[in-house]
MDAnalysis code that builds the backbone (N, CA, C; Angstrom):
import MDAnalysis as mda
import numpy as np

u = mda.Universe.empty(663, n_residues=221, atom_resindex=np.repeat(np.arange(221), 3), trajectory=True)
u.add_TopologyAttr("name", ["N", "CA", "C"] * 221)
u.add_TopologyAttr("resid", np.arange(1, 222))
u.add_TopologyAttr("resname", ["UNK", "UNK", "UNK", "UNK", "UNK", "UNK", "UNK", "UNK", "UNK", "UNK", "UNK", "UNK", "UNK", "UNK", "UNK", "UNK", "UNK", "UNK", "UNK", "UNK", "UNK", "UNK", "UNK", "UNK", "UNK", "UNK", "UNK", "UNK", "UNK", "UNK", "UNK", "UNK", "UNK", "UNK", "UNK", "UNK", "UNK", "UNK", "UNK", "UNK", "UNK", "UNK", "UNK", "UNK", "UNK", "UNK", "UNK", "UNK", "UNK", "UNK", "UNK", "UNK", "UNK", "UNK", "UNK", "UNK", "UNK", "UNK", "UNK", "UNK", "UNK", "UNK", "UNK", "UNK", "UNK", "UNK", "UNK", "UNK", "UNK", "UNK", "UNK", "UNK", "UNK", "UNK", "UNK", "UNK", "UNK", "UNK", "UNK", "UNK", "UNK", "UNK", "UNK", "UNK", "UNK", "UNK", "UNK", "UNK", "UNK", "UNK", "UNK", "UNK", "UNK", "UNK", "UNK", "UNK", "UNK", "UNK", "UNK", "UNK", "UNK", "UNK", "UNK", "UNK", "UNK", "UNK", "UNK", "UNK", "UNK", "UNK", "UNK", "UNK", "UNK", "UNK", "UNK", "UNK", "UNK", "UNK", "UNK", "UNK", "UNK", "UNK", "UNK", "UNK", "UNK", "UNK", "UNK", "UNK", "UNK", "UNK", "UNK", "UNK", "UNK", "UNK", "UNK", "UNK", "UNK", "UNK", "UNK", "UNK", "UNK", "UNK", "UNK", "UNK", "UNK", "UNK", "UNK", "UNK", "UNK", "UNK", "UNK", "UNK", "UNK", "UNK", "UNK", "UNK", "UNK", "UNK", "UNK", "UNK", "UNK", "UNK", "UNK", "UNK", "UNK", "UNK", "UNK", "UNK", "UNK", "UNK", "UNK", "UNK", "UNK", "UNK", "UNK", "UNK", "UNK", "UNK", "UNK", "UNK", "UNK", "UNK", "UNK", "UNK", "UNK", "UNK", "UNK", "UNK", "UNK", "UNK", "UNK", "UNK", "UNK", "UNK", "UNK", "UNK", "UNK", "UNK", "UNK", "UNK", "UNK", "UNK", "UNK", "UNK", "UNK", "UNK", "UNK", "UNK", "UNK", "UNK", "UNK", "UNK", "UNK", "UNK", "UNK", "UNK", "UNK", "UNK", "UNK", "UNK", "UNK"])
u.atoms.positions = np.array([
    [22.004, -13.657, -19.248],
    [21.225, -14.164, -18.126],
    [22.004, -14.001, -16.836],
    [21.608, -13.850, -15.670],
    [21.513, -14.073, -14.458],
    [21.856, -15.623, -13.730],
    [22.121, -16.087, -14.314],
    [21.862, -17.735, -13.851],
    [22.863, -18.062, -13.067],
    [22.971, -18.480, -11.842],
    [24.027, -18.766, -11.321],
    [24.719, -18.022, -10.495],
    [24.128, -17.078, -10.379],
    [24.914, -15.695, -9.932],
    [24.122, -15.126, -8.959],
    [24.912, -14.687, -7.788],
    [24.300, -13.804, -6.815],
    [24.651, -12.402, -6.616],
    [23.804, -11.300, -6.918],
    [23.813, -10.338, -6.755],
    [22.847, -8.938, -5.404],
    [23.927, -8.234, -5.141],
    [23.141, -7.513, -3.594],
    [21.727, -6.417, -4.220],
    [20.847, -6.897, -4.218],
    [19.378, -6.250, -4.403],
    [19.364, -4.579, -3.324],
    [19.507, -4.366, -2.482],
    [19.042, -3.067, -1.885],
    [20.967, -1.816, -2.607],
    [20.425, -1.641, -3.632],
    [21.387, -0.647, -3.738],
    [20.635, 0.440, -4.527],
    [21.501, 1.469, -4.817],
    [20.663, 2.337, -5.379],
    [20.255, 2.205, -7.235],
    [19.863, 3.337, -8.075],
    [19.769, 2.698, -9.501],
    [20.945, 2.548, -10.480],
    [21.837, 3.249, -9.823],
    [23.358, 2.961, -10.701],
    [24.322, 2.160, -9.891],
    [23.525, 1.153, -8.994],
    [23.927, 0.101, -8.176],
    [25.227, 0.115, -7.122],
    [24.989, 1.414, -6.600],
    [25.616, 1.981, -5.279],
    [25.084, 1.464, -4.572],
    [25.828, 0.936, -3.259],
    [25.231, 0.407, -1.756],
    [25.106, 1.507, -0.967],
    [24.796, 1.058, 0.198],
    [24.003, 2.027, 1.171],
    [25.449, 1.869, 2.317],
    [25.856, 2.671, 2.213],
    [27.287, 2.818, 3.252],
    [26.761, 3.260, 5.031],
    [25.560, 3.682, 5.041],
    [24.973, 3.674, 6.358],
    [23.494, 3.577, 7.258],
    [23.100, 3.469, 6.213],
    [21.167, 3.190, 5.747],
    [20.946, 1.505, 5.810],
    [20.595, 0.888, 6.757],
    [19.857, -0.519, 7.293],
    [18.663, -0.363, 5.969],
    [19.413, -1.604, 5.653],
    [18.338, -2.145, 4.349],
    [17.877, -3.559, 4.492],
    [16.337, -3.745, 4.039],
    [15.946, -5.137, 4.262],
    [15.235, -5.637, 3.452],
    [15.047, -6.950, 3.280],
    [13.768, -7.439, 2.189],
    [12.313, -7.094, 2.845],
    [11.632, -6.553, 2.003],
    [10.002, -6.594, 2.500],
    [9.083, -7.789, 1.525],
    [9.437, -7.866, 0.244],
    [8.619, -8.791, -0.380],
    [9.213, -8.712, -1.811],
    [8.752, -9.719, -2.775],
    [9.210, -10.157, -3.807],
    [7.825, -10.681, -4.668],
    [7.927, -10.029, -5.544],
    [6.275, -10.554, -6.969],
    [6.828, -11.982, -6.894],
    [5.866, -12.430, -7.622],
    [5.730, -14.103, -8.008],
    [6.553, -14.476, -8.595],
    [7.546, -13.856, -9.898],
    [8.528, -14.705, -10.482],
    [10.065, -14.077, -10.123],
    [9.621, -13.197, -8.975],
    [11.294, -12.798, -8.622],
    [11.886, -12.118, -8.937],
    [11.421, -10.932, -10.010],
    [11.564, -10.268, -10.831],
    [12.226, -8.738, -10.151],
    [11.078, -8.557, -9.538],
    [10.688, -7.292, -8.462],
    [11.141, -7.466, -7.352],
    [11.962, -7.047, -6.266],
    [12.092, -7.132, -4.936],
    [11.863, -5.743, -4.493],
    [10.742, -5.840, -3.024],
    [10.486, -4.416, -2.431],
    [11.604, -4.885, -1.246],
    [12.102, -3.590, -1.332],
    [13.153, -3.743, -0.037],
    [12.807, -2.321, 0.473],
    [13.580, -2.076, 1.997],
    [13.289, -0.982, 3.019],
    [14.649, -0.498, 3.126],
    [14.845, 1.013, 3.115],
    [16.017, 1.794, 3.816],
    [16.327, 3.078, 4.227],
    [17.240, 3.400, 5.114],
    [16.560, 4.495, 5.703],
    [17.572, 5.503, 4.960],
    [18.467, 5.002, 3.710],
    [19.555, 5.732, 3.029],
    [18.555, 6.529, 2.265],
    [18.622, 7.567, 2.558],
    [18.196, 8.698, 1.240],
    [18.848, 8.532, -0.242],
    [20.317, 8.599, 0.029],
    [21.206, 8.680, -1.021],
    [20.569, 7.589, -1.744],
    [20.065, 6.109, -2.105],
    [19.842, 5.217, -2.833],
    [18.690, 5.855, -3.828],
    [17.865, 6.987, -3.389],
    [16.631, 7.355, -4.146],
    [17.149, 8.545, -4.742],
    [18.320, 8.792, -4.939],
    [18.823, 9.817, -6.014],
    [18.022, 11.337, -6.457],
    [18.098, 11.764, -7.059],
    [17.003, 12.371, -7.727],
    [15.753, 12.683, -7.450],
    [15.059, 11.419, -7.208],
    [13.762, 11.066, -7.326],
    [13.141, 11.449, -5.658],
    [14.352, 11.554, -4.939],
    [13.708, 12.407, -3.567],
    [14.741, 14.203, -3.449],
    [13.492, 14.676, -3.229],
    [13.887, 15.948, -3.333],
    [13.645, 16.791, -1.640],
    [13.479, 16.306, -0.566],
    [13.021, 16.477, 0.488],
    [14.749, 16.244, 1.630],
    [14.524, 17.033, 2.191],
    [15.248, 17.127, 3.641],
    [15.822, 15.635, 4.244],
    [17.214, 14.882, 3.644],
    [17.440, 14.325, 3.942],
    [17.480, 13.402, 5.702],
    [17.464, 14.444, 6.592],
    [17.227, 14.371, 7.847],
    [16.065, 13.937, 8.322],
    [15.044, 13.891, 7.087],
    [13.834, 13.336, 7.956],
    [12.801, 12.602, 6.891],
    [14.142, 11.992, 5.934],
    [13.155, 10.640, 5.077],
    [13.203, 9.448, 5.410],
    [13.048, 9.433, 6.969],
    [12.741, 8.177, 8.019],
    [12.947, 6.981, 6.806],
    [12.327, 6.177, 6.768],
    [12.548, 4.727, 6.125],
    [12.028, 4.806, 4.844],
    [12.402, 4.354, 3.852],
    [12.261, 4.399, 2.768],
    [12.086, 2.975, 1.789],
    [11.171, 3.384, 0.613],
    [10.838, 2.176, 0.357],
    [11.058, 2.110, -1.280],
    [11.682, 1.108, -1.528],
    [12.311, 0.876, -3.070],
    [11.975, -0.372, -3.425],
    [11.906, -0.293, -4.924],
    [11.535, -1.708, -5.805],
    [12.926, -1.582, -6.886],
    [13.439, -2.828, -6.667],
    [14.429, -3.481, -7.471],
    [14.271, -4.375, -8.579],
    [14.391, -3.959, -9.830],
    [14.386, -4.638, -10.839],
    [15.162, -5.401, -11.127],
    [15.202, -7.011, -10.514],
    [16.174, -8.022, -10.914],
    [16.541, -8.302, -12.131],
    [15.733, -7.751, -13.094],
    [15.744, -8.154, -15.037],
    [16.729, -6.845, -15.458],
    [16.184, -5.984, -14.971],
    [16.798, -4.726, -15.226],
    [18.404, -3.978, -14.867],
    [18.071, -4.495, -13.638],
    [18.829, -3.861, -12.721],
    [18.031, -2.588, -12.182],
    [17.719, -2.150, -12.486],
    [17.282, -0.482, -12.225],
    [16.556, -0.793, -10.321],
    [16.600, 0.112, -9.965],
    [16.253, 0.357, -8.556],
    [15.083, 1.964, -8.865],
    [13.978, 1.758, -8.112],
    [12.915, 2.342, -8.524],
    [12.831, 2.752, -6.831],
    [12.497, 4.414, -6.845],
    [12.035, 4.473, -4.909],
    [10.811, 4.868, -5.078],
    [10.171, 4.448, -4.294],
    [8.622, 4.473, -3.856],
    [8.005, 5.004, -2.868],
    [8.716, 5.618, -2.002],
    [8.206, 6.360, -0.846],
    [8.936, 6.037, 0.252],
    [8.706, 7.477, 1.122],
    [9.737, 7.783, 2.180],
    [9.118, 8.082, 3.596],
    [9.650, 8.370, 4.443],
    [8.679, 9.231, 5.616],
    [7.716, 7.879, 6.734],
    [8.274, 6.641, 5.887],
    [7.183, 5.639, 6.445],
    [7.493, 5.200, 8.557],
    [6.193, 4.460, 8.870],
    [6.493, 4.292, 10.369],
    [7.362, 2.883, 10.049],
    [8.455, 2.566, 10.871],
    [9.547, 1.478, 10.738],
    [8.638, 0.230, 10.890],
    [8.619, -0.882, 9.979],
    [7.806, -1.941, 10.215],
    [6.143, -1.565, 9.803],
    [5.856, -0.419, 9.377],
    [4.832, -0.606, 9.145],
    [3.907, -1.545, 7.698],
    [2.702, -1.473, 8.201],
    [1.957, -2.274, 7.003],
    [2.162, -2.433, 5.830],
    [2.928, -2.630, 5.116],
    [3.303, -2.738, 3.200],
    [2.739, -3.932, 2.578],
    [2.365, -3.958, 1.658],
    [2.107, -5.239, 0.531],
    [2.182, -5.018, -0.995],
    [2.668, -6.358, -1.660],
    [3.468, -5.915, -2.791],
    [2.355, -6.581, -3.524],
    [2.021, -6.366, -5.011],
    [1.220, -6.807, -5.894],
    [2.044, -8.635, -6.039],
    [0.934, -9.163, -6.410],
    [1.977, -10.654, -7.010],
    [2.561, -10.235, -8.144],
    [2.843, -9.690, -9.292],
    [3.465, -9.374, -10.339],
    [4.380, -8.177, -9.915],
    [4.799, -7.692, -8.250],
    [5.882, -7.269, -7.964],
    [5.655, -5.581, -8.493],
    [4.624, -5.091, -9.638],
    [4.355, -3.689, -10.099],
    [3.679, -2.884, -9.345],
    [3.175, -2.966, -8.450],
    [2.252, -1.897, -7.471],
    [2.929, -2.181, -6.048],
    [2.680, -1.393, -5.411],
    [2.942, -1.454, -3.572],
    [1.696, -0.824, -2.994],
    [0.866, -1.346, -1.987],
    [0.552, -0.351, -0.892],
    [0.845, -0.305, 0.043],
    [0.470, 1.010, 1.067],
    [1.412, 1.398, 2.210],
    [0.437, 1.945, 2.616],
    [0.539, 2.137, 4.262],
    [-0.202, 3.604, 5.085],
    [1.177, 3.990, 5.454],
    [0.570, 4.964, 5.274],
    [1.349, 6.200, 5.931],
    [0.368, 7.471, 6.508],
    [1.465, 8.447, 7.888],
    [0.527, 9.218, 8.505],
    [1.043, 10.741, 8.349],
    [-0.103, 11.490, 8.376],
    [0.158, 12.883, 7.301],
    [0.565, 13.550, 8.898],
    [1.954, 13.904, 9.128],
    [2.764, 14.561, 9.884],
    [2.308, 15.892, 10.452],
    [1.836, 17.205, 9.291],
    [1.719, 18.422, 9.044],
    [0.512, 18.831, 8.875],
    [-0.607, 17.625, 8.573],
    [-1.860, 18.292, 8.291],
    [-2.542, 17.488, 9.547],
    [-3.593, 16.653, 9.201],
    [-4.438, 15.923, 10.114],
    [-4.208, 14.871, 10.877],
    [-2.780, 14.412, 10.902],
    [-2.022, 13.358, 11.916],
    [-3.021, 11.851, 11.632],
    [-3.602, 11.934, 10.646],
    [-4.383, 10.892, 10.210],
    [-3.626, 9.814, 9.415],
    [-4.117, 8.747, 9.418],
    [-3.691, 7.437, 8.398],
    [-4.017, 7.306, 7.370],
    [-3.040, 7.295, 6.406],
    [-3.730, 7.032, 4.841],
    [-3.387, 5.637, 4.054],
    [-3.796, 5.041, 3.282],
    [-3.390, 4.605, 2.409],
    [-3.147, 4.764, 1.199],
    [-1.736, 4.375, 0.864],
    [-1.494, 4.798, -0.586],
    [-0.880, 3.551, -1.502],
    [-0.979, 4.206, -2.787],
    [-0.638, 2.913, -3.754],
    [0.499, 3.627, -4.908],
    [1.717, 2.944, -5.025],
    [2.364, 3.407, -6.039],
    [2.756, 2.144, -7.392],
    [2.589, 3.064, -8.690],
    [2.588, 1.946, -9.948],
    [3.672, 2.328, -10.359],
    [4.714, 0.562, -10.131],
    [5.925, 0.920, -10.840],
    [5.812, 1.214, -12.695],
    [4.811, 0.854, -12.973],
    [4.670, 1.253, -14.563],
    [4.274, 2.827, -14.942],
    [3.789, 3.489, -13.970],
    [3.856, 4.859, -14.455],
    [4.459, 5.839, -13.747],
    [5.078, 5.115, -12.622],
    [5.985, 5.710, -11.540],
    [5.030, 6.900, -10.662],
    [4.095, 6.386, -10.795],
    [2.654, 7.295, -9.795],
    [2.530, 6.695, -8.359],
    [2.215, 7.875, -8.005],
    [1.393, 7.632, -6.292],
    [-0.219, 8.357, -5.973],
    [-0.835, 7.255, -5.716],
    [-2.121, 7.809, -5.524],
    [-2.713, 7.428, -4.077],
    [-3.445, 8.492, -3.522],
    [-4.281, 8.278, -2.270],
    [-5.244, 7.004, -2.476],
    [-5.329, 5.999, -1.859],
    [-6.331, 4.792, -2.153],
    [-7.853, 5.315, -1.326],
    [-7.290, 6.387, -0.605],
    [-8.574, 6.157, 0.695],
    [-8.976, 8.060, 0.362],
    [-9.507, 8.400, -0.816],
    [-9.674, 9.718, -0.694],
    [-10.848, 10.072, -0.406],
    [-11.073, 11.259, -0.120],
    [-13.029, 11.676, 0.072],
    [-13.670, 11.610, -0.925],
    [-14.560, 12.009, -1.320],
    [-15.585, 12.258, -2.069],
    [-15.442, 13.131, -3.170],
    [-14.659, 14.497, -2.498],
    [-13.854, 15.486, -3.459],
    [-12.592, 14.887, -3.478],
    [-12.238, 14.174, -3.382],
    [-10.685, 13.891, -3.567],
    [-9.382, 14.668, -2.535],
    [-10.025, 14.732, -1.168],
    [-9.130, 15.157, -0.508],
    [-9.228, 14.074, 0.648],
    [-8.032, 14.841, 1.575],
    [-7.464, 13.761, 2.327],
    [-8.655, 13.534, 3.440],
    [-8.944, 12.527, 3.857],
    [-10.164, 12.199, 5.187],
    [-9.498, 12.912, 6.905],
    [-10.435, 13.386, 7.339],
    [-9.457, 13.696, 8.316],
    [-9.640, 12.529, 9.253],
    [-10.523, 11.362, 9.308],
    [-10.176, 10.324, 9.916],
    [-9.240, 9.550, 9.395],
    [-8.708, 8.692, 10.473],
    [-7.426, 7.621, 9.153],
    [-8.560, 6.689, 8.722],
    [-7.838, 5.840, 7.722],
    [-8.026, 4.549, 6.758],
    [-6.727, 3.916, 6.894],
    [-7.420, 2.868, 6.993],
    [-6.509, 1.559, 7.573],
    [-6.660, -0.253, 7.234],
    [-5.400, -0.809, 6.355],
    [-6.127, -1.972, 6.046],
    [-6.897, -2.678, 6.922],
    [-7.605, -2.714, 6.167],
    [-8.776, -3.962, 6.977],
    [-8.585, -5.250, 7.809],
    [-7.203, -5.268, 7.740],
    [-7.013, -6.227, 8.489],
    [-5.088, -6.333, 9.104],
    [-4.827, -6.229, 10.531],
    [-3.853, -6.533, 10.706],
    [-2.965, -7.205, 9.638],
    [-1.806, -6.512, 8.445],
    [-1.199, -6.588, 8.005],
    [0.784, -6.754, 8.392],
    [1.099, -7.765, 8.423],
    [2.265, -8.150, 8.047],
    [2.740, -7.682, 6.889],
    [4.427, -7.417, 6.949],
    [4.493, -6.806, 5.254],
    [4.835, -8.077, 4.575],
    [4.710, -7.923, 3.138],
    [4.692, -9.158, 2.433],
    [3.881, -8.983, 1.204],
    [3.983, -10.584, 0.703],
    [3.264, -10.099, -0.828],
    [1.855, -10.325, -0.973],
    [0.698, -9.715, -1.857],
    [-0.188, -9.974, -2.199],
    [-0.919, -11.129, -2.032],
    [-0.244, -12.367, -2.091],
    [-0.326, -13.727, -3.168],
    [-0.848, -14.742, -1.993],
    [-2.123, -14.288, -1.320],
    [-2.623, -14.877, -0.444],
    [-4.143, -14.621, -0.139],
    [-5.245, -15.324, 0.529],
    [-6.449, -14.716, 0.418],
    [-6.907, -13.526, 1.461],
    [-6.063, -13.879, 2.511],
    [-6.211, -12.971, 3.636],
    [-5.438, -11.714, 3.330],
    [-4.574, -11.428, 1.940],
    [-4.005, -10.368, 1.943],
    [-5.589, -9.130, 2.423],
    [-4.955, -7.706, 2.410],
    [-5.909, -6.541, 2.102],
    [-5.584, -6.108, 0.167],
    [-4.889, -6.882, -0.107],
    [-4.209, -6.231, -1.605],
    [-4.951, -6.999, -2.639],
    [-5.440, -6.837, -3.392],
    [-5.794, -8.037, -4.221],
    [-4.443, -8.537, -4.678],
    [-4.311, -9.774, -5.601],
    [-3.100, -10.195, -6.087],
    [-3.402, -9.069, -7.544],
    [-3.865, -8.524, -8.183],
    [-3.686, -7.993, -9.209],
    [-3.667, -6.550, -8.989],
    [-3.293, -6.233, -8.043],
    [-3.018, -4.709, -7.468],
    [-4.063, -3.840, -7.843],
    [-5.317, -4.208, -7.914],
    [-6.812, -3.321, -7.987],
    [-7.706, -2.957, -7.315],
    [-7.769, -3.627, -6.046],
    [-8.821, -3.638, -5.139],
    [-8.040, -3.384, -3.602],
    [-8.157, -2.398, -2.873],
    [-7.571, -2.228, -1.545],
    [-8.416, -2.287, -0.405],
    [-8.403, -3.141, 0.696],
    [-9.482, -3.100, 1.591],
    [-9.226, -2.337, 2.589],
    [-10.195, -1.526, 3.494],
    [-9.855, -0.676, 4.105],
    [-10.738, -0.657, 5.180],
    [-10.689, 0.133, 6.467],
    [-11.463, 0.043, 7.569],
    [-11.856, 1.893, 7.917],
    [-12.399, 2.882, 8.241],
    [-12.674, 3.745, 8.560],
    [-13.594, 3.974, 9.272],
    [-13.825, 5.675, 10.065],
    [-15.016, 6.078, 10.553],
    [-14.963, 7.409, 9.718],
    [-14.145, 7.156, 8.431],
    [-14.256, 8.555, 7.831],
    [-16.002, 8.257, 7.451],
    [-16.846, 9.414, 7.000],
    [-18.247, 9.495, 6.584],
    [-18.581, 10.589, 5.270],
    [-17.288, 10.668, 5.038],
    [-17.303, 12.154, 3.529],
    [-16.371, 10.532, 2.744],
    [-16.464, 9.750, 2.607],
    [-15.650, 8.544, 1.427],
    [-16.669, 8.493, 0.412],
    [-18.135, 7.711, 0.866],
    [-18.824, 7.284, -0.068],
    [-19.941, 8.233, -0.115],
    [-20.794, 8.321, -0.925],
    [-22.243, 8.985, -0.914],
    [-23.448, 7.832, 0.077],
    [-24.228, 8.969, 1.127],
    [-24.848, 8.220, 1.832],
    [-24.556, 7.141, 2.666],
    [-23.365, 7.742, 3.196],
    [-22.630, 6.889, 4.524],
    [-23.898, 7.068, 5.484],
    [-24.869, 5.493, 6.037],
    [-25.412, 5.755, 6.962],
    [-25.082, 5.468, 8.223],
    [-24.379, 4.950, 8.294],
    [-23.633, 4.428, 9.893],
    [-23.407, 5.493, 10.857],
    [-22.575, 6.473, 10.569],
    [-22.502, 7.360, 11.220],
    [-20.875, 7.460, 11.841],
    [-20.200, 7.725, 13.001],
    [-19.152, 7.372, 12.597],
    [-18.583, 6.196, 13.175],
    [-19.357, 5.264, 12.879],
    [-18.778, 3.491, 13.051],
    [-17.988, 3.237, 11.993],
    [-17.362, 2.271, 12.510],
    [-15.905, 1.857, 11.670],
    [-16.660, 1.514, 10.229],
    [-16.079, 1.364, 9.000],
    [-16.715, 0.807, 7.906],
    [-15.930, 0.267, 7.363],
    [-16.253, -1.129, 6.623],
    [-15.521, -1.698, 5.746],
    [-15.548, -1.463, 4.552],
    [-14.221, -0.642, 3.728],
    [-14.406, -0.494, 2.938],
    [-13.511, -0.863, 1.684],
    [-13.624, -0.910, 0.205],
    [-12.759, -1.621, -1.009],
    [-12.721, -0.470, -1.874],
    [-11.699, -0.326, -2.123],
    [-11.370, 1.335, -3.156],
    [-11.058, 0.331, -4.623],
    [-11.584, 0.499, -5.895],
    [-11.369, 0.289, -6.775],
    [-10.176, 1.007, -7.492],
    [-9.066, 0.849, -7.771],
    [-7.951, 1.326, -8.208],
    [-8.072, 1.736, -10.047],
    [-9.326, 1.056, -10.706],
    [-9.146, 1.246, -11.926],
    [-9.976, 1.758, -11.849],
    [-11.366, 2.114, -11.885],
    [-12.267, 2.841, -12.107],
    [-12.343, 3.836, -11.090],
    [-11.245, 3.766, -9.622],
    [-11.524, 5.358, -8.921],
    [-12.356, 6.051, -8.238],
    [-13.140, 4.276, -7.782],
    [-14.394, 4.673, -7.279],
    [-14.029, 3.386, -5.577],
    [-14.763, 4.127, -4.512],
    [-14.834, 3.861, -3.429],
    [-16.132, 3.105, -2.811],
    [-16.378, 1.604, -2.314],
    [-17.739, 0.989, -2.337],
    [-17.459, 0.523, -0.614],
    [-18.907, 0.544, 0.147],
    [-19.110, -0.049, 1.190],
    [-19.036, -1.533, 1.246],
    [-18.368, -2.371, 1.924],
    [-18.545, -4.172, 1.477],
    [-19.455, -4.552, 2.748],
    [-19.639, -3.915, 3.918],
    [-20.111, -4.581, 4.869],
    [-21.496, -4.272, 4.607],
    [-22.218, -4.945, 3.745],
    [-23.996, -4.770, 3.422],
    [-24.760, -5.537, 3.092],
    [-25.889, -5.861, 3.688],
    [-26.682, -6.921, 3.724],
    [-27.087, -6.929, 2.062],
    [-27.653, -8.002, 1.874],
    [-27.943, -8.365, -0.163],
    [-28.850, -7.286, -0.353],
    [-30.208, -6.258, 0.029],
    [-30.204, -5.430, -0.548],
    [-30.024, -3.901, -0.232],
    [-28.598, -3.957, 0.559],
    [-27.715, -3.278, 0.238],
    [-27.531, -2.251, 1.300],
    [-27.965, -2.944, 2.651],
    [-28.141, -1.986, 4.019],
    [-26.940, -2.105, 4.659],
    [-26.278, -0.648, 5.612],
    [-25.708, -1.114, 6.256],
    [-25.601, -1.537, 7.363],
    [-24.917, -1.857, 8.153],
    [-24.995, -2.101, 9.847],
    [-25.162, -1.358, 10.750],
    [-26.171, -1.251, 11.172],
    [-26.195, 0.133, 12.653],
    [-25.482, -0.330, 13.644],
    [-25.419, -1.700, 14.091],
    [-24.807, -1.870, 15.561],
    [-23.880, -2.623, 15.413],
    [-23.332, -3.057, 14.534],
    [-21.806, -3.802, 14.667],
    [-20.807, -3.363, 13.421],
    [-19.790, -3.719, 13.945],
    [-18.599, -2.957, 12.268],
    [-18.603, -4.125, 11.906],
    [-18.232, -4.693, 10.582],
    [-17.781, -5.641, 10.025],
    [-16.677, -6.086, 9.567],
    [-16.140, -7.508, 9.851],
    [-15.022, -7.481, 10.040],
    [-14.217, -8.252, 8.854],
    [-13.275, -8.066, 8.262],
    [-13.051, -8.003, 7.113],
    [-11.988, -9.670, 7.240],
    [-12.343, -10.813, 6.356],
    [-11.718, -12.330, 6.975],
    [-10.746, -12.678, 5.591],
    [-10.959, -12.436, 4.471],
    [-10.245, -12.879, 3.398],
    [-10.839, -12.310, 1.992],
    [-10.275, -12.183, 0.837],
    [-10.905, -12.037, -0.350],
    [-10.602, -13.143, -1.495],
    [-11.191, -13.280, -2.733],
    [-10.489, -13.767, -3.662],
    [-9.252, -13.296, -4.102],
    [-8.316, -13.866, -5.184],
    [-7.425, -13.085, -5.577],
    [-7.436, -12.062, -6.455],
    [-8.520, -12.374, -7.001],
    [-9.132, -10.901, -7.769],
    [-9.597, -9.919, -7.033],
    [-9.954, -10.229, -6.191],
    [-11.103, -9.067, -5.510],
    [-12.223, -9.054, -5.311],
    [-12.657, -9.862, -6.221],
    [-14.281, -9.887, -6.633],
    [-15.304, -10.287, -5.381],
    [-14.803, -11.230, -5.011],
    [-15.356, -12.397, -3.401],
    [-14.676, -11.776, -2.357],
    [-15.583, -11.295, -1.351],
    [-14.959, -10.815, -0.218],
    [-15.966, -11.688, 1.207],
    [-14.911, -12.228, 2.130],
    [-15.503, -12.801, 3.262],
    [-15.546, -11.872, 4.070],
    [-16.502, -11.623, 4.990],
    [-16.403, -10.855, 6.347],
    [-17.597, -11.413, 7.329],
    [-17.139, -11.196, 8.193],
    [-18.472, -11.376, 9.329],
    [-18.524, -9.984, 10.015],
])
């Protein structure tokens, strides 16, 4: 056990420190298990980054307090930007903005259990929107484990805001902002801002106020 003992969380996976890379806490799952921390050390992601050290701007890692192991999760991010950690500390999402192609905003989600990264906010064909997607709501980084997150607490449901119009089938708005919830397990993308049988808004966006912790209940006006 661990008990009693304090140990430095932002190092790399064979528990090297960062000799010049500013490292910080971003958030921690529910039993403490997981810590997401930030750094701009390449060297801590070993291996697992294969890209031009000179320009993997801030970087984002999950620390296995049970384990030890140090897990990296993505690089290239804007300093301080939007992050949120699942409450069970296994998923992250992030925006990030595509540099080289459409200078657009994306959101993405990575699973520390299969060590995947997936687009949360894709089109229709599964490519990138050339409008951004953006949580739905002014995000602080931090954990899940709240109603106003955009994350569900069970890392399944991502809320999102766009004027992309290639996301869902029969976007009628046009290109007004839309509120929207990407299902992470089934892979499917749904409009939330819609009257009960099932219209959307021509003249106002909707604004996205809190969810359950599942996902299921979503407030907006």
């Amino acid at each position: 056990t661990h008990a009693g003992t304090t140990r430095r969380v932002n190092v790399s996976d064979d528990g090297d420190a960062s000799y010049w890379g500013e490292g910080g806490f971003v958030a921690a799952g529910a039993d403490g298990r997981f810590v997401l921390f930030h750094s701009s050390d390449s060297g801590l992601a070993g291996d697992a980054f294969d890209g031009d050290p000179t320009r993997f701007g801030e970087g984002l890692f999950i620390r296995d307090t049970a384990e030890e192991r140090t897990t990296f999760v993505a690089a290239g991010l804007q300093m301080d930007g939007p992050v949120l950690l699942s409450e069970n500390g296994r998923r992250v999402a992030y925006e990030k903005t595509d540099e080289s192609g459409t200078h657009a905003t994306q959101i993405y989600v990575f699973d520390w259990d299969n060590v995947t990264t997936e687009l949360a906010t894709p089109t229709l064909s599964g490519e990138l929107p050339s409008a951004s997607c953006r949580f739905a709501a002014d995000m602080t980084r931090g954990s899940s484990g709240r109603m106003t997150t955009c994350f569900s607490g069970n890392g399944r449901f991502v809320f999102f805001v766009s004027e992309a119009t290639d996301l869902v089938a029969d976007d009628e708005n046009g290109m007004m902002s839309t509120l929207f919830v990407r299902d992470l397990l089934h892979k499917k993308t749904h409009v939330v801002g819609l009257s009960n049988d099932g219209e959307q808004s021509w003249w106002s966006s909707p604004t996205f106020l809190q969810a359950s912790n599942d996902g299921r209940y979503v407030l907006f006006r």
